[in-house]
N, C-alpha and C positions, 0 to 999 in steps of 0.2 A: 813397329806395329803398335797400335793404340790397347790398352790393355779391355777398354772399354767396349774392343771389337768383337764380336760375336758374328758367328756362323750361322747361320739360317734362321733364326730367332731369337729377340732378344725377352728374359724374363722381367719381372716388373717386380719390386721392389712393395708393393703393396701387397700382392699375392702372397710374398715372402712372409712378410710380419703375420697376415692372417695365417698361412699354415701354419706357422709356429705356435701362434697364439691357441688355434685347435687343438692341434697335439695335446698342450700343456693342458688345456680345459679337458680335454675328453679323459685323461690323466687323473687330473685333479678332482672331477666327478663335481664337475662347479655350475651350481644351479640355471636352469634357464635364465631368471633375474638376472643374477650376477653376468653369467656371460654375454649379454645384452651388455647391458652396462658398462662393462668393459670392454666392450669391442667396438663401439661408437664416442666419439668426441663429445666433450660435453656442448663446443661451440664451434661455430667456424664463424667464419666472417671473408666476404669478398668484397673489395670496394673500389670502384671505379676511379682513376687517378689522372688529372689532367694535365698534362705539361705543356709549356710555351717553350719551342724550342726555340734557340737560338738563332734562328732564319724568322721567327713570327709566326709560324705554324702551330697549331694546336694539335695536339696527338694526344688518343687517350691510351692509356695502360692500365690495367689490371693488379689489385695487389690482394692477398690473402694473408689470412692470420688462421690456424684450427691449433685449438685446445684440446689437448686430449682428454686429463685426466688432473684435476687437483688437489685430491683428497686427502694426501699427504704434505702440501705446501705450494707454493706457485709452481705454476708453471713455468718448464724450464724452455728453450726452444731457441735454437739458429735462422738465422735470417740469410736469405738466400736473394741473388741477383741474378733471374735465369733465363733465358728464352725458352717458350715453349713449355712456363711450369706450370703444373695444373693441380689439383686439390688432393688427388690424392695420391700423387709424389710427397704432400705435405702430411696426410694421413699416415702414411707408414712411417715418415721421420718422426710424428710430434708421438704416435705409441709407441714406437721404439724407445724412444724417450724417456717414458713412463716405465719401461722397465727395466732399462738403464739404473737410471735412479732408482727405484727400487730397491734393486740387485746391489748398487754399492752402498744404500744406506742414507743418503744426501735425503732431505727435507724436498724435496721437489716434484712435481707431476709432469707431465709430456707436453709442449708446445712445438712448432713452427711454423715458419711466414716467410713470404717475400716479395717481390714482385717480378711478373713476367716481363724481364725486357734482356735486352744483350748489353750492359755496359760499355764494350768496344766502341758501339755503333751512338755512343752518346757523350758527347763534352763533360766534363768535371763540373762546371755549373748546372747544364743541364741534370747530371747523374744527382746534385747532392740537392736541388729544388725536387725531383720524384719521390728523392728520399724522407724528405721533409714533408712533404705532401702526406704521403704512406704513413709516418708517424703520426702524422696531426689526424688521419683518419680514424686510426685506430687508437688513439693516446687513449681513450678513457677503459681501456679494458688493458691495459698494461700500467705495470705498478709493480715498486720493490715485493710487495706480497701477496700480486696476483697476475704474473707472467713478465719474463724477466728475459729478454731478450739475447743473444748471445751474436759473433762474430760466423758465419757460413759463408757457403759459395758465393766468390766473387764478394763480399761481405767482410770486409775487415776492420781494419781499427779507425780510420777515416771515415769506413760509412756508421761505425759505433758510433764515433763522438757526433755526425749528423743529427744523427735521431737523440743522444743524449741532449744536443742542444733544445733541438724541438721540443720537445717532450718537457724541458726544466722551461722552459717559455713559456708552455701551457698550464700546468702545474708545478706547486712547489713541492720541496721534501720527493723529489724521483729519481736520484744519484744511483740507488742500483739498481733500478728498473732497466738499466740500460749495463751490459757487461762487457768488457771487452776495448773499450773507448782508445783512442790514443793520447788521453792525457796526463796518465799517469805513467808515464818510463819505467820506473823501479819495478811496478807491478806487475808491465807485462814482460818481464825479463823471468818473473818469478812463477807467471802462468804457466808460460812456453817449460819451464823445467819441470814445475808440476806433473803434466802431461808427458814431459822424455823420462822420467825419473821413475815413475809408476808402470810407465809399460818397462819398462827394460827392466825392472823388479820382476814383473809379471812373466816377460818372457824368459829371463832367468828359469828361474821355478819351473816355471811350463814344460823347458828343456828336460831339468830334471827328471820331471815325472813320465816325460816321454822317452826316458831313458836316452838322452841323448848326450854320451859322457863324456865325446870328444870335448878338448877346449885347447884354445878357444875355438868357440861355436865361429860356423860363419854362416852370418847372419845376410841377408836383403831388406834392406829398408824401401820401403814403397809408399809413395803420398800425393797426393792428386793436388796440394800445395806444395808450401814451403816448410813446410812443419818435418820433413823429412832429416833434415840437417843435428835438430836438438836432439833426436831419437839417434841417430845413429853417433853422436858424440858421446848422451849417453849409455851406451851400449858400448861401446870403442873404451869407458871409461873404467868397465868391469871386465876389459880383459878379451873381448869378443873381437872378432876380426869381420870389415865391414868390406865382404867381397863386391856387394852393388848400391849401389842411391838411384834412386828416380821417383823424380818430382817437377813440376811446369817445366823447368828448366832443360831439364832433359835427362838425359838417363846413363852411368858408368858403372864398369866392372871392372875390377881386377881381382884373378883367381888369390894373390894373398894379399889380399888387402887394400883397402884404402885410406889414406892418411888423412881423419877426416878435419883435422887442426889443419892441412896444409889446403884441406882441398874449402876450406872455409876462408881462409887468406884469398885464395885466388877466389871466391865467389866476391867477398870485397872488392876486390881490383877490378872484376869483369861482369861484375851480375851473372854469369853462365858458367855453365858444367864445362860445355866446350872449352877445348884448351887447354884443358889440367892435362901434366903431365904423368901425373901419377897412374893413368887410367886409363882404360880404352871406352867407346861408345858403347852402348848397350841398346839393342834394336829390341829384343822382346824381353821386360824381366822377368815374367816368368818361366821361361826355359833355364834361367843360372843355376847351375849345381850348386844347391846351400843345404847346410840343414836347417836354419829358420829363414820364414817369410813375413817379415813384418807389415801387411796388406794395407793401408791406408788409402782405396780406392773408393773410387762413385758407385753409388747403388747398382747393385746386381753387376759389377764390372767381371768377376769371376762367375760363369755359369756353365750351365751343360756343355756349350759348346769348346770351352776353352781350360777346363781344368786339367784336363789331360794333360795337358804342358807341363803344368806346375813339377820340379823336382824336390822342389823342401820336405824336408820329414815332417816338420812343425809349421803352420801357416797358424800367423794371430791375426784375425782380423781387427786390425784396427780404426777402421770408419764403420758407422752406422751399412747393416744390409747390403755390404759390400758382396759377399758369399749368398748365393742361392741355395735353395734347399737341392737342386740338382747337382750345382756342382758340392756341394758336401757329402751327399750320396756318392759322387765322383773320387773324391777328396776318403771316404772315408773306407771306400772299397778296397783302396790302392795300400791303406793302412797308414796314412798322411790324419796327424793328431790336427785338430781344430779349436783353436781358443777363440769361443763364437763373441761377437762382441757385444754382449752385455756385458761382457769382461774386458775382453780387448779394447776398448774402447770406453772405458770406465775413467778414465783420465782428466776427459775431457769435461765430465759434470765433477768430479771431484776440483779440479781446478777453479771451474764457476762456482762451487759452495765455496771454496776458501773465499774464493773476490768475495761472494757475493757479502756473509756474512763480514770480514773486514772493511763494509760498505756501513751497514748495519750496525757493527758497533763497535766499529773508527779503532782498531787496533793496531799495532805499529806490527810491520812483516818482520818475523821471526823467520830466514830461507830456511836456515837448516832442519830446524823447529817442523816447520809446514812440509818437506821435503819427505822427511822421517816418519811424519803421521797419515800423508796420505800413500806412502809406499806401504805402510799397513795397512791403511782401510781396504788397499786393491786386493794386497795378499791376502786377508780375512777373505772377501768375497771370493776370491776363487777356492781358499780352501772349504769353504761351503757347500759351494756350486760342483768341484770334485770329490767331497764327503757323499752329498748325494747324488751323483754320477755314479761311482761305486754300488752305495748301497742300493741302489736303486736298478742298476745295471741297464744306463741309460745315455745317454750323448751327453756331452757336458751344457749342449744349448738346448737340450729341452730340460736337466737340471734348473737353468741359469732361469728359465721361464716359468718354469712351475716355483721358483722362491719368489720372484718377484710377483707374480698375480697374487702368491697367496698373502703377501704382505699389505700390494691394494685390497686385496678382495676383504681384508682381515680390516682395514682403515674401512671401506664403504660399510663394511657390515656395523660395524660403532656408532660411524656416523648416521647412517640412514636406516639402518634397520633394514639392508635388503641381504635374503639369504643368501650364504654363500657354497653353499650343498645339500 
């Protein structure tokens, strides 16, 4: 069963960000001004994209770019390959964004883009001439220091270096306008660790404080890519027992474990889950008896309809607006702890500030070095986000959003002079 499946209705991913965003404001006693301001994109842009397909057909497609917020430094934002994506799928990614970063600290403000089409349904020339196109529409509002593109759905290291090529074609000096590329190997060995390294720090800790003293912890790793693999190595690497994986490929459990060095050998040899021996199929992951759930799903894929399932005691969302405000309300009834992800998911801009900055001013990769300092930047921000959760006696993600507005709100009020209460 697809985790993404909901019963009788599904919530939306934009509604999410806004109620959160409310909460925080009505909270924070944040000026009319100010919450205007923050609650709308500084830009958006749509632009009409013509391809020649491969038969001599002309098809037009649709691509967007929204800005949310830059006030603290470019904008930050994933590019997306999607059918049927619309503006404000891209609205709740590029403010979530914004308080992402915020929240872990990173110089960056909220973007995302992409364009509406299905990949599948289109040739590797066809796909990387849209992509091209796409760039060259938008190339004058992207730059290392005013919106900085990143790797998302259907969006990886191939369609990076597309648009990197495009874009250094159009202008010069725009090597980290573009993040994520497939031409540097060493580096994106060093991203991917970034991101497993910091959350399994994270959910470590989380455990703790969720009183969860078994060990080792058994964990479910969950990721709507491939990214599933790095996390539960490193997690498997602290001791933890990795009773489930699912991610594209497909989905396994075994009640003690799974051997995630063997079952990484046989993805080698097979591209697929299927087949490992170690393991059996996994039909729903969230039904596995664990104590954590490491969430790495598509917006609002957890909602009213289907939290109920979930057995973790700890569930870390690890992708953007993956958890609804229903199912947390669901999630937090049952006494199921939530690491919302302005944390959970803090990784993944920490890893783009490292790129990005080593773009910027050309420094040789130190792993262990960079490994170490952003497993503390994560750990700092959650003990913030938990200092005032406590003190405050409040969810840890309306914590997580009341730090981060007030740090924009604190940047817009500097800059612009507009009240912030």
């Amino acid at each position: 069963m697809s985790l993404a499946a909901a019963v009788g209705f599904r919530e939306n991913a934009y509604s999410s960000v806004r109620q959160y965003f409310e909460l925080a404001a009505d909270r924070l006693g944040l000026h009319p001004e100010m919450r205007r301001l923050l609650s709308v994109p500084f830009r958006e842009l749509t632009v009409e994209l013509p391809l020649r397909r491969d038969d001599d057909k002309l098809q037009l497609f649709r691509g967007f770019r929204v800005q949310h917020n830059s006030v603290r430094g470019p904008a930050l934002g994933a590019m997306r390959l999607q059918p049927g994506l619309e503006l404000d799928d891209l609205r709740a990614s590029a403010e979530s964004m914004t308080w992402r970063c915020a929240l872990a600290g990173v110089p960056f403000g909220g973007a995302a883009g992409g364009i509406a089409c299905d990949p599948a349904q289109l040739s590797c020339g066809e796909l990387q001439r849209l992509v091209r196109r796409y760039t060259a529409r938008l190339h004058q509002v992207l730059g290392a220091y005013e919106d900085l593109s990143a790797p998302g759905v259907d969006a990886g290291e191939e369609v990076m270096a597309w648009m990197q090529d495009e874009l250094s074609a159009l202008e010069k000096g725009t090597a980290a306008a573009v993040l994520g590329d497939s031409k540097d190997l060493e580096w994106g060995s060093v991203r991917e660790q970034i991101v497993a390294s910091s959350t399994a720090a994270l959910v470590t800790r989380a455990a703790q404080d969720a009183h969860l003293s078994r060990f080792p912890l058994r964990i479910v790793v969950y990721s709507r890519d491939r990214s599933a693999m790095p996390a539960a190595c490193a997690l498997q690497k602290l001791g933890h027992a990795i009773v489930g994986v699912s991610e594209e490929r497909g989905s396994l459990h075994s009640s003690s474990g799974i051997d995630i060095d063997k079952l990484q050998k046989h993805l080698l040899r097979t591209s697929l889950l299927s087949g490992f021996s170690g393991a059996t199929e996994a039909r729903d992951v969230l039904r596995l008896d664990c104590d954590v759930l490491v969430l790495g799903a598509a917006a609002s894929a957890l909602n009213g309809a289907n939290a109920g399932r979930v057995r973790a005691k700890l569930v870390v969302e690890a992708s953007e607006l993956a958890i609804t405000p229903a199912a947390e309300r669901a999630l937090s009834g049952r006494g199921i702890h939530v690491i919302p992800d302005l944390l959970g998911a803090a990784g993944y801009v920490l890893a783009a500030s490292a790129e990005w900055s080593r773009h910027v001013l050309h420094f040789a990769i130190d792993e262990d070095r960079l490994l170490r300092e952003n497993e503390a930047a994560m750990l700092r921000s959650y003990e913030q986000t938990l200092e005032r959760s406590h003190r405050e006696k409040i969810s840890l993600r309306l914590a997580a959003y009341e730090i981060a507005i007030e740090r924009v709100a604190r940047s817009e009020r500097l800059r612009a002079g507009v009240k912030a209460g």
